[in-house]
C-alpha positions as CSV (number, residue, x, y, z in Angstrom):
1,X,9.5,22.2,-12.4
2,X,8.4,18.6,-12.4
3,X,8.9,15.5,-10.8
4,X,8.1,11.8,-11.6
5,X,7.3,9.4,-8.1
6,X,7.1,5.9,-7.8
7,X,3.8,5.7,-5.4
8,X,2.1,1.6,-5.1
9,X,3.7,0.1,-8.0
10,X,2.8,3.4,-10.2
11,X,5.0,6.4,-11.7
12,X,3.4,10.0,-11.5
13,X,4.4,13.3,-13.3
14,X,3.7,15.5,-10.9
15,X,3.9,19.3,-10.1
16,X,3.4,21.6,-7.4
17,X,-0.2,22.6,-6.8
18,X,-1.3,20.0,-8.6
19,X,-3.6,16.9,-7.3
20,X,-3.7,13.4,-8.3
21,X,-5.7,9.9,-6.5
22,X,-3.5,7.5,-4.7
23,X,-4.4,4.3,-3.8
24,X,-6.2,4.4,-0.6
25,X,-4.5,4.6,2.4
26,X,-5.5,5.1,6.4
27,X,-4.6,9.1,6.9
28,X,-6.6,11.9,8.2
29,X,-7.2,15.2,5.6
30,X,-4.3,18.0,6.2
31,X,-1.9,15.1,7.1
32,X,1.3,15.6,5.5
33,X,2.9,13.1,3.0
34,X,6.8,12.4,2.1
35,X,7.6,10.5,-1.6
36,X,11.2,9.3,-1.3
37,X,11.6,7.2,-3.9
38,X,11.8,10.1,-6.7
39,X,12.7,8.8,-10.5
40,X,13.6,12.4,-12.1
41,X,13.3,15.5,-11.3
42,X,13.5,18.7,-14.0
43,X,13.9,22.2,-13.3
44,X,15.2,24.5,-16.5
45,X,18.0,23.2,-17.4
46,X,18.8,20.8,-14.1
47,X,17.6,17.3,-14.7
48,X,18.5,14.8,-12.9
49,X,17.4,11.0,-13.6
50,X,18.0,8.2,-10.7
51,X,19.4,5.3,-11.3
52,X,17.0,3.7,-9.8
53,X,16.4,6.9,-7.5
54,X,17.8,10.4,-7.2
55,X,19.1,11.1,-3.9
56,X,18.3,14.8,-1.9
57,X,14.9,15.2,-3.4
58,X,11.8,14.9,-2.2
59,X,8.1,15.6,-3.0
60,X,5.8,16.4,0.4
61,X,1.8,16.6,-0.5
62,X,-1.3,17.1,2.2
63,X,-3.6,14.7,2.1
64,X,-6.9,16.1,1.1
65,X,-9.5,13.2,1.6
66,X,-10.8,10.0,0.6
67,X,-13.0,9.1,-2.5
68,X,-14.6,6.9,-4.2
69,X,-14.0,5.7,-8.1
70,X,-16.6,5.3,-11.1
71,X,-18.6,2.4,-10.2
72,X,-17.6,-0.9,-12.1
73,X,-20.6,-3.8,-13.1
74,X,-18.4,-7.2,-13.5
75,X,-20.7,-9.6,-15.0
76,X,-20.1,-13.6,-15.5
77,X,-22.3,-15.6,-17.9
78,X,-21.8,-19.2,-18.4
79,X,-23.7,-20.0,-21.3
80,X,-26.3,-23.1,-21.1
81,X,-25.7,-23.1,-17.0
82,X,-28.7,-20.4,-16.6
83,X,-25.9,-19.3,-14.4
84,X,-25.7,-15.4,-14.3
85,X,-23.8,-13.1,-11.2
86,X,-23.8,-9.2,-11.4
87,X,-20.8,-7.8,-8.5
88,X,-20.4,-4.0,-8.5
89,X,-16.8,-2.3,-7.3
90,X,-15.8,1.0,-6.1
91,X,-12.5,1.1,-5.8
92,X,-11.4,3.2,-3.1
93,X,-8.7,6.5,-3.3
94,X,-6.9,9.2,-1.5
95,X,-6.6,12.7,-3.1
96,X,-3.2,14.5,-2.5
97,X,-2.1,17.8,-3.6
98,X,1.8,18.4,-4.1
99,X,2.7,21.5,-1.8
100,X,6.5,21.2,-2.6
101,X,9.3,19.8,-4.6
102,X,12.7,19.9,-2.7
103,X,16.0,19.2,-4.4
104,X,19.0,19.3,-2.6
């Protein structure tokens, strides 16, 4: 059984038990976390595809904590300037883990 959210602007396959990085957000570890906005859902022979969503199911995860992505060097050079910056970037993420996939 899997199901495919829509999460910040990005689509996830996911299945139960399994964990995936979110874009940050403001929650405390062992919150809990609804996805409404499911685009297909397959189990055996029952798939459903939304149109744009399918209604009555619904994927709940636990918010397991913040992290931290590889670390990004951005460089800019402007040639004959003796101009030169160096900028690191983080960029910040929430790990969830899917506990359950309800259909209706």
């Amino acid at each position: 059984m899997y199901a495919i959210i829509k999460d910040g602007g990005k689509q996830y396959k996911v299945t139960e038990g399994e964990s995936l990085l979110l874009d940050a957000r403001d929650m405390e570890p062992g919150a809990t976390l609804e996805f409404d906005s499911v685009l297909m859902y397959a189990k055996d022979d029952d798939i459903r595809i939304g149109t744009p969503t399918v209604d009555g199911v619904t994927v709940s995860g636990q918010v397991e904590g913040a992290e931290k992505g590889e670390k990004l060097t951005v460089m800019k050079f402007r040639r004959r300037k003796a101009s030169r910056t160096k900028q690191g970037h983080r960029q910040k993420y929430t790990r969830v883990t899917i506990q359950k996939i309800t259909a209706g």
